[in-house]
C-alpha positions as CSV (number, residue, x, y, z in Angstrom):
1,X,0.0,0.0,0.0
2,X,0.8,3.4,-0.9
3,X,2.2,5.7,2.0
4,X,-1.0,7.0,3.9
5,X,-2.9,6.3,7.5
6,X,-5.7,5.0,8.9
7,X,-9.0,6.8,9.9
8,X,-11.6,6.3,12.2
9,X,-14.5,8.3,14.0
10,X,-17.2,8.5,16.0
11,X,-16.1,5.2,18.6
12,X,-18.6,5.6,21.1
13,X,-16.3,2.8,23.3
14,X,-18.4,2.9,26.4
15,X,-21.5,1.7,23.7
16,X,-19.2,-1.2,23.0
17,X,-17.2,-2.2,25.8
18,X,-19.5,-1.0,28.8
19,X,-17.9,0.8,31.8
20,X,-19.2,-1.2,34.1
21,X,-17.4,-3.7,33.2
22,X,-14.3,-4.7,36.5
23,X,-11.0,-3.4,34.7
24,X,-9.6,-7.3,34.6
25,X,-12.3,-7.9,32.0
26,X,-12.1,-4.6,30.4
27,X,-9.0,-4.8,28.9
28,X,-10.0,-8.0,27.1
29,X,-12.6,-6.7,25.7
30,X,-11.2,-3.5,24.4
31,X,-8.7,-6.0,23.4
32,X,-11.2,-7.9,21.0
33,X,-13.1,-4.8,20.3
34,X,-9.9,-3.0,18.6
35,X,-9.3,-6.8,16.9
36,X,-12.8,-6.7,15.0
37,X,-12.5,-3.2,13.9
38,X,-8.7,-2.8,12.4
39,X,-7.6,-3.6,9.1
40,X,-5.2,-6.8,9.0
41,X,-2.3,-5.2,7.9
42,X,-2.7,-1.6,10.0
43,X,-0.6,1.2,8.6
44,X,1.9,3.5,10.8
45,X,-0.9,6.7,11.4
46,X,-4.0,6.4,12.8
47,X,-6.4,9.1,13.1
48,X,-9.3,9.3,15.5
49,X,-11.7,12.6,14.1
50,X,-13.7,12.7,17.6
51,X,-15.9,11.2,19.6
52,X,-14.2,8.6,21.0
53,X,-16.3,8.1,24.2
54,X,-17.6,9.4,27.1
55,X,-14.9,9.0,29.9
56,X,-11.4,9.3,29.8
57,X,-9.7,6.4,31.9
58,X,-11.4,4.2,29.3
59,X,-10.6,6.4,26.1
60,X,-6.8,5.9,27.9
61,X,-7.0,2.5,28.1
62,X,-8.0,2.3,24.6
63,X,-5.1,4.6,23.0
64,X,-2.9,2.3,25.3
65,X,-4.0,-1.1,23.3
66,X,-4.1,1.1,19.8
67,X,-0.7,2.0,20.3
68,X,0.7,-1.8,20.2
69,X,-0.3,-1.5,16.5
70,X,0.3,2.4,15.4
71,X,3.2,4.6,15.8
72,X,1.4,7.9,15.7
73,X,-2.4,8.3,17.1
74,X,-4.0,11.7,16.3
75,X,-7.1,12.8,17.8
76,X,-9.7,15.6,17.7
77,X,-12.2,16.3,20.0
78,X,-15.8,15.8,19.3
79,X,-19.0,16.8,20.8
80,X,-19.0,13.9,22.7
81,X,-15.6,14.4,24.1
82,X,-17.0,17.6,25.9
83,X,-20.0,15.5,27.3
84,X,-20.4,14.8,31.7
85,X,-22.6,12.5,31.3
86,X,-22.9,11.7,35.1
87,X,-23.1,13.6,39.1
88,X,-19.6,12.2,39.0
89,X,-18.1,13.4,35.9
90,X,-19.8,17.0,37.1
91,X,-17.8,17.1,39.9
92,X,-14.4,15.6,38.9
93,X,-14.9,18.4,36.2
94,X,-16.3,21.1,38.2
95,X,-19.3,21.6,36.1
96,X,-17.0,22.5,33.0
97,X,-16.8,20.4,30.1
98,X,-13.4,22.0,28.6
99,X,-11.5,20.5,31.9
100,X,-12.4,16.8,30.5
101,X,-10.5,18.0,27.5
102,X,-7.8,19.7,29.2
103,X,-7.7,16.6,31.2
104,X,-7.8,14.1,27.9
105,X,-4.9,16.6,26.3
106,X,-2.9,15.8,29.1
107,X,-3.3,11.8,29.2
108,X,-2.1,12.2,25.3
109,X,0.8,14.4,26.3
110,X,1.9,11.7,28.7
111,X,1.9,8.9,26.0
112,X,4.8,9.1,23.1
113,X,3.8,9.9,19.6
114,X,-0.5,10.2,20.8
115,X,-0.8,13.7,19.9
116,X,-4.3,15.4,20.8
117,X,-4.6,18.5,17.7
118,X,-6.5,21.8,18.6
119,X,-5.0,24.2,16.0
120,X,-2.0,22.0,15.7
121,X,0.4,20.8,13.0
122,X,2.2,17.6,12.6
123,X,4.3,15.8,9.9
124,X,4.6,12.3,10.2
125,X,6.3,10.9,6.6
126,X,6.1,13.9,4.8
127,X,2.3,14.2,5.3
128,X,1.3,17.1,7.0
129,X,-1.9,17.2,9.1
130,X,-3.6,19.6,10.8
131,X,-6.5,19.3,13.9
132,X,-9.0,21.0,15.4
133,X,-12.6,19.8,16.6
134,X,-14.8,22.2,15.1
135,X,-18.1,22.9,15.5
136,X,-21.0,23.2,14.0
137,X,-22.8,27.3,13.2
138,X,-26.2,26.6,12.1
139,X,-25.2,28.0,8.7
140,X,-27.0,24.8,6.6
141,X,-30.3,25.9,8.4
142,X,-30.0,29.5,7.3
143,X,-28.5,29.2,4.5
144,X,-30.5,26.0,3.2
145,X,-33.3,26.2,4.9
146,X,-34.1,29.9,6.1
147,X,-33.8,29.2,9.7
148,X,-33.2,32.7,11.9
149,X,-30.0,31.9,14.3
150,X,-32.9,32.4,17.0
151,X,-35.0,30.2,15.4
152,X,-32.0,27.1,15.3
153,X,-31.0,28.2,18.9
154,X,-34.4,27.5,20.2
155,X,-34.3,23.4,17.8
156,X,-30.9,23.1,19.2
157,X,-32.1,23.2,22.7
158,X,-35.0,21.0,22.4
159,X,-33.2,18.4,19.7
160,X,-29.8,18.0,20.5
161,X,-28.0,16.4,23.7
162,X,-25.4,18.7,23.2
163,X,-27.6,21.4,25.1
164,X,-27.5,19.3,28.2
165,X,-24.3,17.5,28.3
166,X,-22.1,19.7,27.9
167,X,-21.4,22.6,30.7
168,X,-20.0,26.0,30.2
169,X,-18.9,25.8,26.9
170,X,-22.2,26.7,24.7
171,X,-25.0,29.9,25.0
172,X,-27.2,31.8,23.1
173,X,-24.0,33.4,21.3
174,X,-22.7,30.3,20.1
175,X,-19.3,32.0,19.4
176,X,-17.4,28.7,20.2
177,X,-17.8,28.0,16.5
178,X,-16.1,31.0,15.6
179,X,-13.1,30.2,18.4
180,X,-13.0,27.1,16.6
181,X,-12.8,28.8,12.9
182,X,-9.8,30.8,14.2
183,X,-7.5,27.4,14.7
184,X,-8.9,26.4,11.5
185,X,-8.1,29.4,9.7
186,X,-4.1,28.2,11.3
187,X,-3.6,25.0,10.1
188,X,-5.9,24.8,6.7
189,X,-2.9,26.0,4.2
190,X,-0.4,24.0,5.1
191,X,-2.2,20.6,6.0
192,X,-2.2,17.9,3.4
193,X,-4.7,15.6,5.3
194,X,-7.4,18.0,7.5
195,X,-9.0,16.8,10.4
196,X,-12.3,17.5,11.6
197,X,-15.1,16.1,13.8
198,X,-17.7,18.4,12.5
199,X,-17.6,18.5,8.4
200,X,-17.3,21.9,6.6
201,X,-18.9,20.6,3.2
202,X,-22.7,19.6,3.2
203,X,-22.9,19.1,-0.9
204,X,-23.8,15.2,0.2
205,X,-26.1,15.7,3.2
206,X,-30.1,15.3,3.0
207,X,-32.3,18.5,3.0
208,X,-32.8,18.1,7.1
209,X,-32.5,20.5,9.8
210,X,-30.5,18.6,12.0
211,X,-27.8,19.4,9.5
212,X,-27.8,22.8,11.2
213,X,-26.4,21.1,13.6
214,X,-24.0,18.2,11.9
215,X,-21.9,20.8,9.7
216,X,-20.3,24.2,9.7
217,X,-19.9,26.6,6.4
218,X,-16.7,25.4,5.0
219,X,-17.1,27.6,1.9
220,X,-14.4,30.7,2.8
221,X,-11.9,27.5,2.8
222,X,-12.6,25.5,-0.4
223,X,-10.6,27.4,-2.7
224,X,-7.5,26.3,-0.8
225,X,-8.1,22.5,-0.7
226,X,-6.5,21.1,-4.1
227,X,-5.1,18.2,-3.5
228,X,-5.9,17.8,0.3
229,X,-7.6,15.3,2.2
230,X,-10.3,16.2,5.0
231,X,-11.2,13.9,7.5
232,X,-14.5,14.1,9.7
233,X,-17.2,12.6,11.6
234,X,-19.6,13.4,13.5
235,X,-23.0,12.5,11.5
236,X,-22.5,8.3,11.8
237,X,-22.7,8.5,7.6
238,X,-20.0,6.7,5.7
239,X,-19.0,8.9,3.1
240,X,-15.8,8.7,0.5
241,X,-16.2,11.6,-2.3
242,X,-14.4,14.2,-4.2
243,X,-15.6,18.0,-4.6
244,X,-13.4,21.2,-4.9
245,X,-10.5,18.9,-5.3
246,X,-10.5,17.3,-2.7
247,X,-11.0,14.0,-1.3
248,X,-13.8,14.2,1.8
249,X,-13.8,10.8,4.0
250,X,-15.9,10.2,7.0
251,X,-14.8,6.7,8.4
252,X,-17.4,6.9,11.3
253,X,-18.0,3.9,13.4
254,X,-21.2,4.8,15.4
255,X,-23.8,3.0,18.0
256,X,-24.3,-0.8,18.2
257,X,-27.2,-1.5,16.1
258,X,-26.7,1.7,13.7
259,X,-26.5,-0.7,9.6
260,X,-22.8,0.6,8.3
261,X,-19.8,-0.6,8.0
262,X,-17.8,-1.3,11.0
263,X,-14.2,-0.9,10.4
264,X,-11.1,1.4,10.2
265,X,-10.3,3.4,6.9
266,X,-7.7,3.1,5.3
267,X,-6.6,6.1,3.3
268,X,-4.2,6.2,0.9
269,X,-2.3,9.7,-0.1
């Protein structure tokens, strides 16, 4: 194979290997877990474009086992990542979601070559790629649909988790999106592959309003993506395809019981 890496989203690892599981028969079964969803010959790079699951001792346990078979892991944060899904996660985190990533950052830090991106660069072979989460700005709704901000605000609240999971981090202002753009607007130039949890191009999505809240306007950046690949997640949709000349892959896993393909990418450059 062709130099290149390997790409997945979307894990959800506490939907597959539950938490409550004692640690002596975790580790097996994020063992067998990683077994069924890798490639059989898995190349040096493997990316992980958010969402990997919902609490980081096991997300550490995880990158632990992946890096038996990769020498670079790089990882995004996704909507999912910023999630306290319990009174206990609260607390650890003092009510703020961005300290489960600060907290995630520094479990990468502390293992060689696992390198968490948010506005970062790395080259790894001559490839170049560039990370940041991202997040989504309700541009399909007004722009597609003819949604007021106000008017999305108000469906976000009532349709997404996101509203209620994650603490601190998200109001009426929504400028996170915008914080987001800024690291974006850092690393898109001199990238070859781009990494994203939440897509910038919606050309393939359904006319639906939840796609307010699955994609960001990407459109300011596609006249500097010749020849790049961008890797993303976030809507559990498969999706391989070429448009402003560049190659747009979303490798997502998803839930148990969701009917797609459940296995690693592998991307060739």
């Amino acid at each position: 194979m062709n130099k290149g890496f390997d790409l997945i989203s979307d894990v959800h690892l506490d939907f597959w290997v539950k938490v409550e599981n004692p640690l002596h028969k975790m580790v097996p079964q994020i063992k067998n877990f990683i077994k069924a969803v890798l490639p059989e010959t898995p190349q040096k790079v493997l990316v992980i474009a958010g969402d990997m699951g919902h609490y980081n001792w096991q997300n550490k346990l995880f990158i632990e086992e992946l890096k038996q078979f990769y020498e670079h892991i790089l990882i995004v944060a996704g909507n999912h990542d910023y999630y306290l899904v319990s009174a206990n996660q609260e607390k650890q985190n003092r009510g703020i979601s961005m300290n489960r990533i600060l907290e995630m950052k520094e479990i990468c830090n502390l293992l060689s070559n696992v390198h968490y991106l948010d506005g970062d660069v790395i080259e790894v072979d001559g490839i170049t790629y560039g990370g940041v989460g991202m997040w989504y700005d309700f541009s399909y709704g007004i722009k597609e649909l003819g949604y007021s901000k106000e008017a999305l605000f108000s469906k976000w609240w009532e349709i997404m988790n996101d509203s209620r999971m994650i603490k601190g981090l998200l109001d009426k202002s929504f400028t996170f999106a915008d914080e987001e753009k800024k690291k974006l607007d850092g690393i898109i130039e001199s990238a070859n592959v781009i990494i994203t949890h939440v897509g910038g191009d919606w050309s393939k999505a359904d006319c639906d309003l939840v796609n307010s809240f699955y994609y960001f306007d990407g459109s300011p950046y596609f006249s500097q993506l010749e020849g790049k690949v961008w890797c993303f997640g976030h809507t559990h949709q498969r999706s391989d395809y070429e448009v402003y000349g560049c190659r747009f892959v979303n490798a997502a896993l998803g839930y148990p019981g969701e009917s797609q393909k459940r296995s690693v990418a592998q991307i060739e450059m």
